[in-house]
N, C-alpha and C positions, 0 to 999 in steps of 0.2 A: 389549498393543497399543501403536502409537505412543504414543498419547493417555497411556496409563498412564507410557510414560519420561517423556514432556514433565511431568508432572504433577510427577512425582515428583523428577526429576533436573533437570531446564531450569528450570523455574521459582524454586526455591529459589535456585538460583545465581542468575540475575537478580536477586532481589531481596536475595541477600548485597552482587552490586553496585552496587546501590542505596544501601543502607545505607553500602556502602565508599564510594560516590562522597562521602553529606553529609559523613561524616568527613570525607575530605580539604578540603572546600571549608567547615569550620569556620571557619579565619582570614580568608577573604574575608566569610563571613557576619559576623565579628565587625569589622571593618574598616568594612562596610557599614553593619551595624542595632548596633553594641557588642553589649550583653550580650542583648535582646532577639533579637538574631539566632543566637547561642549555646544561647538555653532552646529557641529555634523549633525547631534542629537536632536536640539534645536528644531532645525529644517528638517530631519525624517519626522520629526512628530507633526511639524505643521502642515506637511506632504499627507501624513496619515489622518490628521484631523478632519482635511481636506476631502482624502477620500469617504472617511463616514459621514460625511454631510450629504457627498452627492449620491452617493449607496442610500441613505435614509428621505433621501428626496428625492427619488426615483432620476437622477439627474441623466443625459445620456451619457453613454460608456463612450472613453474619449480614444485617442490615438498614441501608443507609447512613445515619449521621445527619448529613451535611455537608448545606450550603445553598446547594450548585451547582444548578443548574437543571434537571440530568437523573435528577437523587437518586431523584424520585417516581416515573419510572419503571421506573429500576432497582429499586424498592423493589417495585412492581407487579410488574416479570418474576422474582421472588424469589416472590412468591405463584402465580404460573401455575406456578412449578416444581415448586410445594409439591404443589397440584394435581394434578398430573404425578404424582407420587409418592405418590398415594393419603396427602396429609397429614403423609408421614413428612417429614423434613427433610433437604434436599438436603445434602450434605457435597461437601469437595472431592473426594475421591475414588469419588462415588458420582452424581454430577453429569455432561449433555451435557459435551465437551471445551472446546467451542466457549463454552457461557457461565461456566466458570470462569475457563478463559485470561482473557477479556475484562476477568471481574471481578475477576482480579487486578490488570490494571492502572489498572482503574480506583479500585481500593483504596489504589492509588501517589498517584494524583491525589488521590485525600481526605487521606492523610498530612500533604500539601503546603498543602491548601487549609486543611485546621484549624488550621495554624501559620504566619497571619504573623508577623514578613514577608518569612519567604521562601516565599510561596506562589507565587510568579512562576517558582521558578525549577524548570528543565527535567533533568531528574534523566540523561535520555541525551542532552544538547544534547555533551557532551563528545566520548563514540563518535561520534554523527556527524560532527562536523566532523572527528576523526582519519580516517574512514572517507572522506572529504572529499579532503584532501591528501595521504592517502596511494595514491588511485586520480590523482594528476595527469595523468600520463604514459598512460592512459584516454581522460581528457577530455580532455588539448591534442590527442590522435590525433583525436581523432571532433570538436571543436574547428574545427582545422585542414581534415580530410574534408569537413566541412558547407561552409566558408567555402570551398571551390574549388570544390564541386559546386555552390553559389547564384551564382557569379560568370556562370555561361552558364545559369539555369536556364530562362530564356528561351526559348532556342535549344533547350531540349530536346522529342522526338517522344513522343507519348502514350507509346510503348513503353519509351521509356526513364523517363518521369517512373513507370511502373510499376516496372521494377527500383530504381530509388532507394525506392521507398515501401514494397518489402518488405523490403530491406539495413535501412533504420532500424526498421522494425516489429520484426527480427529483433533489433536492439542495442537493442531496448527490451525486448523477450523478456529475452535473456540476460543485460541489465544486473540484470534481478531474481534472477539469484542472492546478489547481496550483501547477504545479510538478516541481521541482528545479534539479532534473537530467536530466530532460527535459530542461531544460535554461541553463543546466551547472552551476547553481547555478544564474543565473543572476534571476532580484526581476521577480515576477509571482503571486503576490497576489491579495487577492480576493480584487476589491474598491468599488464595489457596491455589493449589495445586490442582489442576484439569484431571488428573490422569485416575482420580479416587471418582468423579463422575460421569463420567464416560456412559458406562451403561445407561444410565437415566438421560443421558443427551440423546440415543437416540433416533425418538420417537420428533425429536425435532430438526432432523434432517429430511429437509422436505424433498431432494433428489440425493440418490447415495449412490455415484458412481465407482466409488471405489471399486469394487471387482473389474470393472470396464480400465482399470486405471492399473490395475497387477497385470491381468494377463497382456496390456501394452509393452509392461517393464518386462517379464517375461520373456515374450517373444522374442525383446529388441537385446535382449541377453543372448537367446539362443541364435538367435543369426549375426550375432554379433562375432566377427570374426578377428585377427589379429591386428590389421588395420585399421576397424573403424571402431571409433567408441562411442559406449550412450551417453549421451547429453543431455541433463535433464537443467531447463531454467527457472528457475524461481523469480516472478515479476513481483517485486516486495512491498508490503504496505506500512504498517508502525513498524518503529523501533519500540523497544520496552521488552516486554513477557513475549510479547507475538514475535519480534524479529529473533528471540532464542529459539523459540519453539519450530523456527524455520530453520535457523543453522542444525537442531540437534535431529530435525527430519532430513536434512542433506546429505548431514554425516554418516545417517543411518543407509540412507539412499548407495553410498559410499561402500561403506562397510560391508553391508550384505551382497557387495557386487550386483546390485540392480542399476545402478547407474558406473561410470568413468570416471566423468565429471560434474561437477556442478555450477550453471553461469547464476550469477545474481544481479539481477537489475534495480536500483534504489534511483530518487533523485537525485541531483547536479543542483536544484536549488531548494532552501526547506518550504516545506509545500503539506496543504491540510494538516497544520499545525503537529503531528506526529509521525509523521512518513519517516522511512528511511533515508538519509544521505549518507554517502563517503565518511563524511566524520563521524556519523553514528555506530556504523559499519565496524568502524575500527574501535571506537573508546569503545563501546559493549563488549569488541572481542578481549581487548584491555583490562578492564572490568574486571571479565571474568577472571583472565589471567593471575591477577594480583590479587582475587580474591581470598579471605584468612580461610576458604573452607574447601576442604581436596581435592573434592570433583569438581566444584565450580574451577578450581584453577585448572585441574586435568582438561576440563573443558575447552577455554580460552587457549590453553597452550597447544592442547591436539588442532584444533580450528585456523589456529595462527601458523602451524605447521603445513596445512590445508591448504592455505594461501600462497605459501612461499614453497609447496612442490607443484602448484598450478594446477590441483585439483580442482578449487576452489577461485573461481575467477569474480569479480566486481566489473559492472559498468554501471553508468552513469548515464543515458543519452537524453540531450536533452528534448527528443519528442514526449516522452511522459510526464515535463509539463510542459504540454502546450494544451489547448481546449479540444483537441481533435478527437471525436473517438475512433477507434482503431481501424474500423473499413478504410480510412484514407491514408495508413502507414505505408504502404507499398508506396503510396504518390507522393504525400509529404517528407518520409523518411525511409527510402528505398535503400538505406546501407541499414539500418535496423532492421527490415523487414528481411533481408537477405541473410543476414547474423541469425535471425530466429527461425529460418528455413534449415537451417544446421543440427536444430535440435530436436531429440523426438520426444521429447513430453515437454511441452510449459507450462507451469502451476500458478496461475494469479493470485495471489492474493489479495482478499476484502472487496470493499463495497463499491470504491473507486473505478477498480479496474473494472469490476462488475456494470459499471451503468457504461463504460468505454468500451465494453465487449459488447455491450446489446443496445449500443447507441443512446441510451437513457431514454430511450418511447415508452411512451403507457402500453404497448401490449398485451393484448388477451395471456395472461396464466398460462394456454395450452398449446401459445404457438412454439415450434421443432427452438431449440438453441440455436442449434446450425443455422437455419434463417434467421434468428434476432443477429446474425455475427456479420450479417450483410458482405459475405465473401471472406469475410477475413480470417483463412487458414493457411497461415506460416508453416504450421506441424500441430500434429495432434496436444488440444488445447485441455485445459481444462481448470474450473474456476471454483475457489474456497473462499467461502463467504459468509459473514453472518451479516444477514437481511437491515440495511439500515437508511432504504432509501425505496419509493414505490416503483420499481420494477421489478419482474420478475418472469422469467418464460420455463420452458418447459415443465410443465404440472401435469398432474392428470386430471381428466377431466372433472370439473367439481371441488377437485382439492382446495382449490383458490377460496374458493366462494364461501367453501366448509367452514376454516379456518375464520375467514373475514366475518362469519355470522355470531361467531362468540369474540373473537378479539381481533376487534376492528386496528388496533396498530398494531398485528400482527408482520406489516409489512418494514417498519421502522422501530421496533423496538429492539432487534439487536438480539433477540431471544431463538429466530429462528435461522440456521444455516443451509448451505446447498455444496454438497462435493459434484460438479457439473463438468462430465466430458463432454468433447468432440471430436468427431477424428478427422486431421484433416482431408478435406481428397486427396 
């Protein structure tokens, strides 16, 4: 199976460069902390070495002893496995895909956390920002795009504020192909510009709720009275090309008065090597800011502005990394599930959220989404993805099979996407 390469192949290498990365950044640690930053390096590497040994020798998954605040319940979903497995002991390679992955990275975060003081620091903060400046020519495109489409946005007819809102839904679609846990970290960045190919993508939207997705905003406009406002959330995946191409659909979300506000949810700890965190959140806005070219800076500076009139909200909670997929948020994290009952659209993005939203089961192609979600409607959902892992639910019928008879990795190559609503009950 997939699951079995990633296991096997992808994951060791990540965390060989992990291990390569502390190496390198030894003389900064010694620079910063002298010699206590040296032994810290030290021990996370022999922590890490540790754990690729027992990941490549199928060793069992053990109990976390750090004193991070999510420890107890990763220690709990360790016993439900156990459970699960009539008592025997989950191993890596005898383990759901879905919570080994997780708990490998979150084994990275314990490395870090047992040895200050360099527990602060961010083991892929590096790739990202390379992934960052080497998609420029990207973001000055779609930059620039945004900053002539807001100049008349005014002037524009429902009809057209429709084609603008599915052009950016789509460059927020296909900006998640650059996923660096997906490469194992190798470059994946955006070199051109989404918004020249568009048309030709598509034919490879295998579900295309957008229309299901205007007349929600819509609606939630016209009933929207002085009181209440629309809330749309954006549940975030990479930083890089894809976390602009989400800020520059919010803003539009913003602008065209289809939305109020907009919440954004990233990690609290770094996680599948290019996710969003707090720090990425902000240097990107940064970035753009202090960029030498006028609309990337117009950009950062309108966004920054976004934030500090509380348009534009951040959080962080740390259920999004924990291994749970989302049917048990109401149980495990009942003040997030309550936060996201507030809002009337949430937009997930990529593949992550994706196997979290439909539990990561092999499911038939044609079973309803709403069923793969096993209850879990907060508020009217809906998930942006390009396919990089084998699941995949509501198709029609054949669709699946079609595809699979000519390109068998059709389901993990990253080539094909899904704009997928639900409404809550």
């Amino acid at each position: 199976s997939f699951a079995y390469f990633t296991i096997k192949d992808r994951l060791p290498q990540i965390l060989t460069k992990v291990i390569d990365t502390l190496h390198r950044h030894k003389n900064e640690f010694f620079e910063e902390h002298g010699e206590k930053g040296v032994e810290a390096e030290k021990r996370a590497i022999s922590f890490l070495s540790k754990l690729r040994n027992e990941l490549q020798t199928d060793k069992p998954v053990t109990l976390l002893e750090d004193e991070l605040p999510d420890a107890a319940l990763w220690n709990e979903y360790l016993d439900y496995q156990r459970n699960l497995s009539n008592g025997g002991e989950p191993s890596w390679f005898q383990s759901p895909w879905l919570y080994v992955e997780c708990y490998m990275y979150r084994r990275i975060q314990a490395a870090l956390a047992h040895n200050p003081p360099i527990d602060n620091f961010d083991v892929f903060k590096e790739g990202k920002a390379q992934n960052f400046f080497e998609s420029q020519e990207a973001v000055i495109a779609l930059c620039t795009y945004f900053q002539e489409l807001i100049k008349n946005i005014k002037d524009l007819e429902e009809k057209q504020v429709q084609e603008e809102l599915f052009k950016l839904l789509q460059v927020s679609l296909w900006g998640n192909k650059c996923d660096l846990s997906f490469s194992a970290g190798e470059t994946s960045s955006q070199k051109s510009s989404p918004l020249q190919s568009l048309e030709n993508l598509i034919p490879f939207i295998l579900v295309n709720d957008m229309e299901r997705l205007w007349s929600l905003l819509v609606n939630a406009k016209k009933r929207n009275t002085e009181k209440s406002n629309v809330r749309v959330d954006i549940v975030l995946d990479n930083a890089g090309f894809e976390l602009v191409s989400d800020f520059v659909l919010a803003d539009f979300l913003l602008l065209s008065k289809l939305a109020d506000e907009v919440h954004f949810h990233g990690k609290s700890i770094p996680w599948y090597v290019s996710d969003t965190t707090k720090h990425d959140f902000n240097w990107t806005i940064k970035q753009l800011q202090s960029a030498n070219h006028m609309w990337m800076s117009r950009c950062g500076i309108n966004w920054e502005g976004n934030l500090k009139k509380g348009v534009w909200v951040y959080h962080d909670h740390m259920f999004w990394t924990l291994p749970h997929d989302f049917s048990s948020m109401a149980e495990v994290a009942p003040d997030l599930y309550a936060d996201l009952q507030k809002s009337n659209l949430l937009l997930f993005k990529g593949d992550l959220n994706y196997r979290k939203l439909t539990g990561d089961r092999k499911w038939e192609y044609t079973v309803p989404f709403h069923q793969a979600l096993n209850r879990f409607h907060p508020a009217p959902l809906c998930s942006l993805r390009t396919l990089k892992s084998d699941t995949q639910v509501g198709l029609k019928p054949g669709q699946g099979e079609q595809i699979q008879a000519s390109e068998p990795e059709w389901m993990v190559s990253g080539k094909y996407g899904i704009v997928q609503f639900d409404a809550a009950l």
